[in-house]
CHARMM internal coordinates of N, CA and C (Angstrom, degrees):
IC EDIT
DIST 1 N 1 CA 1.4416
DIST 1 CA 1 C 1.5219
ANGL 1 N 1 CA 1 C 108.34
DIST 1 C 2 N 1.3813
ANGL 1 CA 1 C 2 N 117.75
DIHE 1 N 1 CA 1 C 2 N 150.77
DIST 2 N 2 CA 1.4855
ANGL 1 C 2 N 2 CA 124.64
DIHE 1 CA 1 C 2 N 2 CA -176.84
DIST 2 CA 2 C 1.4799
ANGL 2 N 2 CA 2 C 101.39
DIHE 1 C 2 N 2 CA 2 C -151.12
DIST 2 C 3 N 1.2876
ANGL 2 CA 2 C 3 N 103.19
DIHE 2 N 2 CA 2 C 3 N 140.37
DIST 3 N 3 CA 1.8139
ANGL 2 C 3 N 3 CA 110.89
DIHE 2 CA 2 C 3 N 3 CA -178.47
DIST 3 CA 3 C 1.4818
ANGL 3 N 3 CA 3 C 104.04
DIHE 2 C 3 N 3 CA 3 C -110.44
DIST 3 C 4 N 1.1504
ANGL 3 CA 3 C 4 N 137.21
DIHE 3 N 3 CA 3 C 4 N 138.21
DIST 4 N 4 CA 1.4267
ANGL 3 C 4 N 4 CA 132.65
DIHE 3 CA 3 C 4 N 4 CA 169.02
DIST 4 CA 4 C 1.8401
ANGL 4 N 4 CA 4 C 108.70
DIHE 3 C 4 N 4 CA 4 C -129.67
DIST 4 C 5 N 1.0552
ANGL 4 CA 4 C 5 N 66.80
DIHE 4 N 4 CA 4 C 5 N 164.12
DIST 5 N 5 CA 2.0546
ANGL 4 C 5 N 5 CA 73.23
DIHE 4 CA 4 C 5 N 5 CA -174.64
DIST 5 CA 5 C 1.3926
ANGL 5 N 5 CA 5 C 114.53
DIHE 4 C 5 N 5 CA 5 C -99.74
DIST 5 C 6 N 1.5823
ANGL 5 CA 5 C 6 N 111.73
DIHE 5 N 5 CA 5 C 6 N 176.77
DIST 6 N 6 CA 1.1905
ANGL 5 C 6 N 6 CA 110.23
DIHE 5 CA 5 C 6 N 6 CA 168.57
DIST 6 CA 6 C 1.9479
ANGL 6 N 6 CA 6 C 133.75
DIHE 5 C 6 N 6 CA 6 C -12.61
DIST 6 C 7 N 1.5061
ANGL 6 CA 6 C 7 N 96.44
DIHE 6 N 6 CA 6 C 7 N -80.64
DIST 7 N 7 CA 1.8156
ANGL 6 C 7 N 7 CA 126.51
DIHE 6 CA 6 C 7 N 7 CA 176.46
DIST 7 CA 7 C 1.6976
ANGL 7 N 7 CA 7 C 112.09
DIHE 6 C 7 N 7 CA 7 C -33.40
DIST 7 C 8 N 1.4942
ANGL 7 CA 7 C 8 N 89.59
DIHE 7 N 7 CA 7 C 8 N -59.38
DIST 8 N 8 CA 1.6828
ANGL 7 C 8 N 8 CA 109.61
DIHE 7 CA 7 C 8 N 8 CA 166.88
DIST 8 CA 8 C 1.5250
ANGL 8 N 8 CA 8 C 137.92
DIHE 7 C 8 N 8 CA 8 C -41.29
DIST 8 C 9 N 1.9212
ANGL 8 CA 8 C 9 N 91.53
DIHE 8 N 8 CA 8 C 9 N -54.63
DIST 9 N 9 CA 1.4519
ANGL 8 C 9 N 9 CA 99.76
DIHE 8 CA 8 C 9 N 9 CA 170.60
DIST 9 CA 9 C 1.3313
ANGL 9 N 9 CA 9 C 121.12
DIHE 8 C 9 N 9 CA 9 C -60.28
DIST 9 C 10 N 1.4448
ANGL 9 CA 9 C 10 N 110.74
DIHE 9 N 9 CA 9 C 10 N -58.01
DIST 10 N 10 CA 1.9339
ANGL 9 C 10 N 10 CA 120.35
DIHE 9 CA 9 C 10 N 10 CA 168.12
DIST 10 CA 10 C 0.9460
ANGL 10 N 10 CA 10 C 136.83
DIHE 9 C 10 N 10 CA 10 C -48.54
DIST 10 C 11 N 2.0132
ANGL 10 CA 10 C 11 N 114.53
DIHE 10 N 10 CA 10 C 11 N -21.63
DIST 11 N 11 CA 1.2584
ANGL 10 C 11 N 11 CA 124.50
DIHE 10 CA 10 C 11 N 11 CA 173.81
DIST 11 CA 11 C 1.7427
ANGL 11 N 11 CA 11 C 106.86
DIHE 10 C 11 N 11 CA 11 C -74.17
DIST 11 C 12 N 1.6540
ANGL 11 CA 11 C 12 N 101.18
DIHE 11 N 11 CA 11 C 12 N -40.47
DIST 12 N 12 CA 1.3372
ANGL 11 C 12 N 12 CA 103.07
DIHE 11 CA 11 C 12 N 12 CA -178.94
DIST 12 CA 12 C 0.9788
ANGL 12 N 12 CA 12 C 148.71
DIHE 11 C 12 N 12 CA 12 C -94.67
DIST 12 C 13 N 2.0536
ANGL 12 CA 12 C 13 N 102.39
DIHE 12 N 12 CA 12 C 13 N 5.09
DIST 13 N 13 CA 1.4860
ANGL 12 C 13 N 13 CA 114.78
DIHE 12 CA 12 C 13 N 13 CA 168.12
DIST 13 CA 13 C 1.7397
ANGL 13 N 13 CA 13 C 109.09
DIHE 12 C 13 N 13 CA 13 C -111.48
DIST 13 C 14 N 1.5010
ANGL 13 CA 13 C 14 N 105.86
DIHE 13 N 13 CA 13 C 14 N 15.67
DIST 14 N 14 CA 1.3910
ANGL 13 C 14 N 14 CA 115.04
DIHE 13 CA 13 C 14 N 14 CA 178.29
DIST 14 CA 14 C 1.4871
ANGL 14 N 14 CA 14 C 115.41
DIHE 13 C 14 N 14 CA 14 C -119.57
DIST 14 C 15 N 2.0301
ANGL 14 CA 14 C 15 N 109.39
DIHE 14 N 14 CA 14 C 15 N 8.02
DIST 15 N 15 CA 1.3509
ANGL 14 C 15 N 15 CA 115.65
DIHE 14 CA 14 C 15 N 15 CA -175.57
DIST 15 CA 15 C 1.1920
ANGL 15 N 15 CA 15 C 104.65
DIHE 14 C 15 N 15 CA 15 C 34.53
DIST 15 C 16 N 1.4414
ANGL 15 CA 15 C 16 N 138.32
DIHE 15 N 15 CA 15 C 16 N 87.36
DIST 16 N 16 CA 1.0609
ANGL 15 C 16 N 16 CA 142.69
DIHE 15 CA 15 C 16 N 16 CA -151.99
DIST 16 CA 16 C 1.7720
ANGL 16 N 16 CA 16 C 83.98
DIHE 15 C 16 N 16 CA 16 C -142.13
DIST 16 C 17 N 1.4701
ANGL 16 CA 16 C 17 N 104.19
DIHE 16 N 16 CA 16 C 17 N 115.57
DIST 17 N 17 CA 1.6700
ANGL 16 C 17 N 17 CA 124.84
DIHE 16 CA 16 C 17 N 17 CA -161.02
DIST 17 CA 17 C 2.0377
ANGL 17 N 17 CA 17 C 100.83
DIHE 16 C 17 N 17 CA 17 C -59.66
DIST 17 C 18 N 0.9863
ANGL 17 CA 17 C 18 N 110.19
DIHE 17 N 17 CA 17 C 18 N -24.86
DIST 18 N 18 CA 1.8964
ANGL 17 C 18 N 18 CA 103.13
DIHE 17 CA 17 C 18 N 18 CA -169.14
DIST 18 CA 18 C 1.2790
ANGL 18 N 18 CA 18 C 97.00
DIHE 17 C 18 N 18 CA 18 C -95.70
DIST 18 C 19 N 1.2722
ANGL 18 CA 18 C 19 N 135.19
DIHE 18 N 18 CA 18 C 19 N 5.60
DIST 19 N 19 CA 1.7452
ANGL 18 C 19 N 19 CA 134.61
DIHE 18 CA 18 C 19 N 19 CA -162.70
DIST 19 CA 19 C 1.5023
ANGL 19 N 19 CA 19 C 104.08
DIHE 18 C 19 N 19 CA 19 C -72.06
DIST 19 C 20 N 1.2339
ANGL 19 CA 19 C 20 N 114.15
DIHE 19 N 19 CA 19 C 20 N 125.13
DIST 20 N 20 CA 1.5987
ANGL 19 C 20 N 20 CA 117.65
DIHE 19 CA 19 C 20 N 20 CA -160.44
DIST 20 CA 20 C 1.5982
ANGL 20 N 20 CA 20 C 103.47
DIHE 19 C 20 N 20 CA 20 C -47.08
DIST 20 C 21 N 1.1510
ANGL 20 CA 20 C 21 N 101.02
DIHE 20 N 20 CA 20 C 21 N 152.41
DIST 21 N 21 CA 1.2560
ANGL 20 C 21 N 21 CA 117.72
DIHE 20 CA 20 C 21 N 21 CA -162.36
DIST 21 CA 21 C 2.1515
ANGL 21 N 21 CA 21 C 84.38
DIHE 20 C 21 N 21 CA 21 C -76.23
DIST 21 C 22 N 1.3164
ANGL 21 CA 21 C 22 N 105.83
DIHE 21 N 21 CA 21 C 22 N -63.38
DIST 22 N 22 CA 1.2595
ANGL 21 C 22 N 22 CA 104.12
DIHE 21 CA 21 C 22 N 22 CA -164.83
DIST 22 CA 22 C 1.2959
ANGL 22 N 22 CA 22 C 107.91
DIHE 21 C 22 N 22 CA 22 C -63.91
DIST 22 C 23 N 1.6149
ANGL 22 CA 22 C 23 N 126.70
DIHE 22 N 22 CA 22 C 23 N -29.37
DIST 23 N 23 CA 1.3722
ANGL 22 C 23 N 23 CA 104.30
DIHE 22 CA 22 C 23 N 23 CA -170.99
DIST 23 CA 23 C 1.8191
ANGL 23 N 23 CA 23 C 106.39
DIHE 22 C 23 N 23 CA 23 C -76.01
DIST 23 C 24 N 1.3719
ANGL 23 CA 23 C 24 N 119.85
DIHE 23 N 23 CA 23 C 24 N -18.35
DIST 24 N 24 CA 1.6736
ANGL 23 C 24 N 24 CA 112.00
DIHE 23 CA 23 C 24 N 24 CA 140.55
DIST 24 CA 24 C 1.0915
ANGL 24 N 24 CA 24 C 134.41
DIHE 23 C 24 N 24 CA 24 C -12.06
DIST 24 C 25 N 1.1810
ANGL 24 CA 24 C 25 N 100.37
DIHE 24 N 24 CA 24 C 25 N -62.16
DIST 25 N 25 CA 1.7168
ANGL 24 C 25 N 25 CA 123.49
DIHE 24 CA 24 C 25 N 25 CA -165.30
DIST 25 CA 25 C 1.2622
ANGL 25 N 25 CA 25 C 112.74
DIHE 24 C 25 N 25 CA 25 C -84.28
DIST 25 C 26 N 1.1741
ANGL 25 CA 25 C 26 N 127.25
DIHE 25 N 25 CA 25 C 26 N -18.85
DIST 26 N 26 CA 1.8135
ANGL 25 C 26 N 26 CA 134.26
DIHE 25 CA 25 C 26 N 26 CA -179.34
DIST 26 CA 26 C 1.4234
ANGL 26 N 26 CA 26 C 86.37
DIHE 25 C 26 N 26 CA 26 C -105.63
DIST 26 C 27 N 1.4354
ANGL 26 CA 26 C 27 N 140.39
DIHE 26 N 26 CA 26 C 27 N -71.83
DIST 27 N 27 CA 1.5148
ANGL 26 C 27 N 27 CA 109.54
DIHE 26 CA 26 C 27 N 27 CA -175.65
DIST 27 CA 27 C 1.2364
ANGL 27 N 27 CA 27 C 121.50
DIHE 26 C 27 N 27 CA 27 C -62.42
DIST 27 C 28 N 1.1910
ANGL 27 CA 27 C 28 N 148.16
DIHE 27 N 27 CA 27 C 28 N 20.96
DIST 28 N 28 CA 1.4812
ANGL 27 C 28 N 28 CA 159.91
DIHE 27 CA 27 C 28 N 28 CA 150.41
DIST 28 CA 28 C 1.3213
ANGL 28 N 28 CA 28 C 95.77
DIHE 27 C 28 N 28 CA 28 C -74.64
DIST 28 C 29 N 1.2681
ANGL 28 CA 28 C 29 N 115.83
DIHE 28 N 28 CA 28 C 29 N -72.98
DIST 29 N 29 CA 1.3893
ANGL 28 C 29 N 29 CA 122.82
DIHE 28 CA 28 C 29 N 29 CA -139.76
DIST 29 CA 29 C 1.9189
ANGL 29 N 29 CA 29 C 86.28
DIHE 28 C 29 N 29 CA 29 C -79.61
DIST 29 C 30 N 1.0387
ANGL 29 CA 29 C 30 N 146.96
DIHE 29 N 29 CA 29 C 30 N -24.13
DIST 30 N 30 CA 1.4733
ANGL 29 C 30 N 30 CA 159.82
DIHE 29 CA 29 C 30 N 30 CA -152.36
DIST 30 CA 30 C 1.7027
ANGL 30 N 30 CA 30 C 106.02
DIHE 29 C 30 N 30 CA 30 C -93.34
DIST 30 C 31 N 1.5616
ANGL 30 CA 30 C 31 N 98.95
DIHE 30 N 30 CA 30 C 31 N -64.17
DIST 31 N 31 CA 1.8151
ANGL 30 C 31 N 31 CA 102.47
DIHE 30 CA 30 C 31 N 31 CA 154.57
DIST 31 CA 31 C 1.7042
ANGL 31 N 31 CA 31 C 132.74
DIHE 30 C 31 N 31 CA 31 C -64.82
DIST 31 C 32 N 1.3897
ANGL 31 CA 31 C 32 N 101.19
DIHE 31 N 31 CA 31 C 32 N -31.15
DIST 32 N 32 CA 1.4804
ANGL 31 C 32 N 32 CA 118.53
DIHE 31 CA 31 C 32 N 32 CA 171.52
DIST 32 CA 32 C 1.6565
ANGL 32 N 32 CA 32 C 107.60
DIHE 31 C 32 N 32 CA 32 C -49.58
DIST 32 C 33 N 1.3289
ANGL 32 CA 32 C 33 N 92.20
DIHE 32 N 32 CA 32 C 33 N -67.65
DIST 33 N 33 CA 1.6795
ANGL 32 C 33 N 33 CA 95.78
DIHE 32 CA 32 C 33 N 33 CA -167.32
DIST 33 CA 33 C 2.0207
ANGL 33 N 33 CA 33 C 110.98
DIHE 32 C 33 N 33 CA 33 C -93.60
DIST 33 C 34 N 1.4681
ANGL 33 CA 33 C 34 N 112.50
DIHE 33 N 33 CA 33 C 34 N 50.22
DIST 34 N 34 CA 1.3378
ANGL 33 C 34 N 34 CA 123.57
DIHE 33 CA 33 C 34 N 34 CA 158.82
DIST 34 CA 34 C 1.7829
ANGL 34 N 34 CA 34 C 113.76
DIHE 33 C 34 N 34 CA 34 C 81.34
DIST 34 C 35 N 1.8740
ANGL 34 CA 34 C 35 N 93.25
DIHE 34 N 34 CA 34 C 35 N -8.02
DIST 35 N 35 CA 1.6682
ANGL 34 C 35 N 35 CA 90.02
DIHE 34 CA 34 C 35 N 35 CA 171.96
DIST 35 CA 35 C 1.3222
ANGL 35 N 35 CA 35 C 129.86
DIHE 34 C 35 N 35 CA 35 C -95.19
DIST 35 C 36 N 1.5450
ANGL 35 CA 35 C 36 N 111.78
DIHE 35 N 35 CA 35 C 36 N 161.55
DIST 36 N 36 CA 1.7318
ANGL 35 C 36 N 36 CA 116.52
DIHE 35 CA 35 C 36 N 36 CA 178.17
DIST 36 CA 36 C 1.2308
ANGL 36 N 36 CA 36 C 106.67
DIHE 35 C 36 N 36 CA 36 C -67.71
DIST 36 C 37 N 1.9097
ANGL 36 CA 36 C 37 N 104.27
DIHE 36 N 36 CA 36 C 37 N 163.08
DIST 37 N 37 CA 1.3052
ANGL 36 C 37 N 37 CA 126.47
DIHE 36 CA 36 C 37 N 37 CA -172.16
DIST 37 CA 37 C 2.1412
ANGL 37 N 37 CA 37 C 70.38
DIHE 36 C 37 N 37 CA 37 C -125.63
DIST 37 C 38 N 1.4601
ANGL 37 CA 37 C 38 N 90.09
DIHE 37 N 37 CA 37 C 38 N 132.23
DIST 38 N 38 CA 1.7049
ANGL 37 C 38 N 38 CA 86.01
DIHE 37 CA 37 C 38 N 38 CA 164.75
DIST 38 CA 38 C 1.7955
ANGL 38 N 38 CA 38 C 100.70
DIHE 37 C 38 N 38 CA 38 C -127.95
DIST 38 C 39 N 1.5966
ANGL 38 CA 38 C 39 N 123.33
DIHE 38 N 38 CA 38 C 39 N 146.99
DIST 39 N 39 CA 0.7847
ANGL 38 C 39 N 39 CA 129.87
DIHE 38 CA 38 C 39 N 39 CA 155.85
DIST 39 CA 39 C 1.9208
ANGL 39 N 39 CA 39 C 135.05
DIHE 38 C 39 N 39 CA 39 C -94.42
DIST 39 C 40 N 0.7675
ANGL 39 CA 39 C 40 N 141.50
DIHE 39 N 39 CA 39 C 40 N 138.66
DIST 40 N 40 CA 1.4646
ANGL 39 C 40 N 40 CA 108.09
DIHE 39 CA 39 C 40 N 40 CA 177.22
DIST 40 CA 40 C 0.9455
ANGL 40 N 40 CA 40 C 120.35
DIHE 39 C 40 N 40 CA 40 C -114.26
DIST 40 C 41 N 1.4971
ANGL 40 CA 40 C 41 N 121.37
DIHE 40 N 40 CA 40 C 41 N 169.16
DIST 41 N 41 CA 1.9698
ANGL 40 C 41 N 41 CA 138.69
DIHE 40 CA 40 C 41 N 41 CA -135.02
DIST 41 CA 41 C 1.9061
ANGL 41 N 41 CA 41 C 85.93
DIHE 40 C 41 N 41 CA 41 C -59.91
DIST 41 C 42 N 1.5082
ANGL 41 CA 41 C 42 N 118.57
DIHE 41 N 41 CA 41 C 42 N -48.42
DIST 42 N 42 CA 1.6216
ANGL 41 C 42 N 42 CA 101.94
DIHE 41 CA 41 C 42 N 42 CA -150.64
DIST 42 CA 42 C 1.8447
ANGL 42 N 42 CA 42 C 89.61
DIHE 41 C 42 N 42 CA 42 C -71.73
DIST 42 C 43 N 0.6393
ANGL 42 CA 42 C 43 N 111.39
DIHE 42 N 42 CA 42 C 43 N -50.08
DIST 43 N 43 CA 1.8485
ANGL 42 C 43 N 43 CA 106.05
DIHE 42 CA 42 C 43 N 43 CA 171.87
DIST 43 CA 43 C 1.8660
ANGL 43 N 43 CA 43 C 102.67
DIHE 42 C 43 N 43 CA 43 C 7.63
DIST 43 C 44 N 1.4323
ANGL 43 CA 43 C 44 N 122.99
DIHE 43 N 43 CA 43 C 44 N -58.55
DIST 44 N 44 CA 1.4828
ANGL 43 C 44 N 44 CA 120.07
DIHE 43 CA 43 C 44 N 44 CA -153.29
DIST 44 CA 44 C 1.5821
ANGL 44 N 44 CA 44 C 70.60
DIHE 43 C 44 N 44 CA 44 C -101.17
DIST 44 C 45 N 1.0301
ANGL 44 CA 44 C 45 N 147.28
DIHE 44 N 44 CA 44 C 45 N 20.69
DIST 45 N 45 CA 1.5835
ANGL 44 C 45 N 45 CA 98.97
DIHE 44 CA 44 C 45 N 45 CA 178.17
DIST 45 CA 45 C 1.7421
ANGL 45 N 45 CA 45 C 79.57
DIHE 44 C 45 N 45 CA 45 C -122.52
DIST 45 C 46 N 1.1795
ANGL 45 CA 45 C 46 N 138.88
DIHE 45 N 45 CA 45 C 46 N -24.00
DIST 46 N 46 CA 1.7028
ANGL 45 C 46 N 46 CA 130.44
DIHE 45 CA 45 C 46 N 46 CA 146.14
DIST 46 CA 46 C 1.3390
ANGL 46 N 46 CA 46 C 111.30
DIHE 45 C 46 N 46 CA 46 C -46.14
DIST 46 C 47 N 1.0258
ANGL 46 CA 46 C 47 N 117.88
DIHE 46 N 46 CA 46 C 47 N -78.91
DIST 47 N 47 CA 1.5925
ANGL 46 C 47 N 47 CA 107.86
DIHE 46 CA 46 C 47 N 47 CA -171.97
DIST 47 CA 47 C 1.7919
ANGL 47 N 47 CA 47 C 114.59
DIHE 46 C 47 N 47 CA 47 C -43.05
DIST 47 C 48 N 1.5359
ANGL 47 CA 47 C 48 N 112.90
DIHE 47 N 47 CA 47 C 48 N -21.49
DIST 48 N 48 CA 1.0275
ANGL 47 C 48 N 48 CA 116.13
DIHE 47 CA 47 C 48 N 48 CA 176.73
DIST 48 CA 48 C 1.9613
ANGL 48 N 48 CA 48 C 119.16
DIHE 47 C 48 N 48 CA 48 C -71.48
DIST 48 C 49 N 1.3175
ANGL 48 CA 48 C 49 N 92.96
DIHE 48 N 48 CA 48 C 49 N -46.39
DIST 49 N 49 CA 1.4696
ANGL 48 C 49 N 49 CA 106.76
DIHE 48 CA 48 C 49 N 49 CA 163.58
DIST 49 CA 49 C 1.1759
ANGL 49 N 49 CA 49 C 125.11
DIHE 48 C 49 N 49 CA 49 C -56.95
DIST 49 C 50 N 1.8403
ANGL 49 CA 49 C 50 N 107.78
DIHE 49 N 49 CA 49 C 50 N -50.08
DIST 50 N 50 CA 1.6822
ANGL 49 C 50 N 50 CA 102.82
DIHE 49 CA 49 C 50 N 50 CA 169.27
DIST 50 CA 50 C 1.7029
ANGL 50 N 50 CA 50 C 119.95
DIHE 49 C 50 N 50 CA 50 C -41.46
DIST 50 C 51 N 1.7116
ANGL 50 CA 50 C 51 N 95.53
DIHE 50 N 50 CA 50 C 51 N -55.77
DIST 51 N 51 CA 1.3755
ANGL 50 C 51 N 51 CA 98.49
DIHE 50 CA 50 C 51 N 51 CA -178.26
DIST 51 CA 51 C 1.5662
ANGL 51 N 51 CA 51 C 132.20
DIHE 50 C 51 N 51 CA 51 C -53.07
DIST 51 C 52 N 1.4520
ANGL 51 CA 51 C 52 N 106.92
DIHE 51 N 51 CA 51 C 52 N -43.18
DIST 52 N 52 CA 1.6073
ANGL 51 C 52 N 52 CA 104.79
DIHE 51 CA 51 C 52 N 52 CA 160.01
DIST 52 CA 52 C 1.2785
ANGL 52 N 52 CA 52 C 114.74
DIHE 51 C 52 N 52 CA 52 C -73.97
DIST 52 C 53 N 1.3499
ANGL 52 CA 52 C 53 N 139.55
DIHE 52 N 52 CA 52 C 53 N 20.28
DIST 53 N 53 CA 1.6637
ANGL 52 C 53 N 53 CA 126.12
DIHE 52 CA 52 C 53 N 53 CA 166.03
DIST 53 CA 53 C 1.5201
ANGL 53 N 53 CA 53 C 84.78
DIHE 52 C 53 N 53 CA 53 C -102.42
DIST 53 C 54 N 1.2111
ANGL 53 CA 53 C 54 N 146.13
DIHE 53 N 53 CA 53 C 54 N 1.76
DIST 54 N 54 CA 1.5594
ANGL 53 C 54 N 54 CA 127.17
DIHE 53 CA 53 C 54 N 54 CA -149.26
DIST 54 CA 54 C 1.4093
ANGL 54 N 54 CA 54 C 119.91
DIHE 53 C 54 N 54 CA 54 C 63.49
DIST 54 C 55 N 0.6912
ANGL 54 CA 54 C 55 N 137.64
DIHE 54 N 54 CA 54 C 55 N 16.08
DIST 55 N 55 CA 1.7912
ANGL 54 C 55 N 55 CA 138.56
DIHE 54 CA 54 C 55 N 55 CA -153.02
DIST 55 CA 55 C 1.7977
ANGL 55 N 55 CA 55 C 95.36
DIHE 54 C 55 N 55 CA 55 C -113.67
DIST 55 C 56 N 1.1279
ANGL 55 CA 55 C 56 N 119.50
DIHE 55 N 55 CA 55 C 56 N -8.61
DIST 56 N 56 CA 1.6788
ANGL 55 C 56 N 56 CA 110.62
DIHE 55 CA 55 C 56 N 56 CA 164.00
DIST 56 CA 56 C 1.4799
ANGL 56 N 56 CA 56 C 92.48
DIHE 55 C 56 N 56 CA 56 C -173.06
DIST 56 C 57 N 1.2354
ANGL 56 CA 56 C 57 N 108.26
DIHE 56 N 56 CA 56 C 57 N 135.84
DIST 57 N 57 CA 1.6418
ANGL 56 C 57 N 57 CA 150.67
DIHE 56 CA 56 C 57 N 57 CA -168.01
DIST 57 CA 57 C 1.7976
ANGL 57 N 57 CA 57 C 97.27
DIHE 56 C 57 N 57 CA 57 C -98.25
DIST 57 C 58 N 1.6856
ANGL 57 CA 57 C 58 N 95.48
DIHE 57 N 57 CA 57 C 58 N 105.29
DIST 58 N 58 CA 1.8785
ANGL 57 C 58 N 58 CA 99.27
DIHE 57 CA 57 C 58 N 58 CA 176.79
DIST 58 CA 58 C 1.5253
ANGL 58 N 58 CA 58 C 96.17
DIHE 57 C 58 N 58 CA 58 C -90.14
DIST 58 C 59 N 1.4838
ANGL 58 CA 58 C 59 N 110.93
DIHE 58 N 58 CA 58 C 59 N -170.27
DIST 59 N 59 CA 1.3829
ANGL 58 C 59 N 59 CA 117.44
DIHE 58 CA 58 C 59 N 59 CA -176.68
DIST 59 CA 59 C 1.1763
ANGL 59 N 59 CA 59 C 101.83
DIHE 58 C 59 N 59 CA 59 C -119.04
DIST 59 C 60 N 2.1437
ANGL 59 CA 59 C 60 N 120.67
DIHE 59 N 59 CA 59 C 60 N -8.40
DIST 60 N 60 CA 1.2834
ANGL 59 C 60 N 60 CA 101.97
DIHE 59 CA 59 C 60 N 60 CA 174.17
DIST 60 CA 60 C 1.8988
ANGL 60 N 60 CA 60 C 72.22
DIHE 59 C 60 N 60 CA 60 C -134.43
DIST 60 C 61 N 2.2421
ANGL 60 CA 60 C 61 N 91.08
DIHE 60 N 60 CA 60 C 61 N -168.86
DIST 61 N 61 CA 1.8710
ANGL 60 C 61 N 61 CA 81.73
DIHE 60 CA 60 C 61 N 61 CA 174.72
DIST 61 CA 61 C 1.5414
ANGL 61 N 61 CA 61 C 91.80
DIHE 60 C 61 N 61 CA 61 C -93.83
DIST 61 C 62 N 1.5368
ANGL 61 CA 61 C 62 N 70.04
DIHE 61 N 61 CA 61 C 62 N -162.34
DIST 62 N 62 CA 1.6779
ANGL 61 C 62 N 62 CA 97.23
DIHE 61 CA 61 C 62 N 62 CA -175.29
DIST 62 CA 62 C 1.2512
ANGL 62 N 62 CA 62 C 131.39
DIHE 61 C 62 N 62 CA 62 C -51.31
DIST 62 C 63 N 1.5074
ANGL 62 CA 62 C 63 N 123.92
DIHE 62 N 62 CA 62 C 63 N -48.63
DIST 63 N 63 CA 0.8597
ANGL 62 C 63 N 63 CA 152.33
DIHE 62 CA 62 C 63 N 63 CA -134.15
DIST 63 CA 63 C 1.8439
ANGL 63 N 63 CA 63 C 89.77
DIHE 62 C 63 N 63 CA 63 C -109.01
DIST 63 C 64 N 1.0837
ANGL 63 CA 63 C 64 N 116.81
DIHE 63 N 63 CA 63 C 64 N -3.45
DIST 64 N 64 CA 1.6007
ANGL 63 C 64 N 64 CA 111.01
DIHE 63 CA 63 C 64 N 64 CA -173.57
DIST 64 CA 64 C 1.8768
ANGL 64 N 64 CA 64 C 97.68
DIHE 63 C 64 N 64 CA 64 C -106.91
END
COOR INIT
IC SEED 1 N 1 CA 1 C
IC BUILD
């Protein structure tokens, strides 16, 4: 199991090119071999904030 934060999640569902090379390699190797990736609850309510400062562009709003 591996927990990642906010920065992490967006870097890594936005293939976002500077995303640590190693934290790659442990969520590979973490999903690879049958374990969870956990996020936690305040996660959407940051990304929610980012999104109303402008500071990251969703593909749907918030509220969906």
């Amino acid at each position: 199991m591996i927990v990642i934060d906010t920065h992490v999640l967006v870097w890594w569902v936005s293939g976002f090119g500077a995303f640590f090379i190693a934290a790659k390699k442990a969520l590979k190797s973490t999903l690879g071999n049958g374990g969870e990736v956990l996020i936690s609850s305040i996660c959407a309510w940051e990304i929610a904030v980012l999104a109303e400062k402008g500071y990251l562009v969703l593909s749907m709003d918030v509220e969906s």
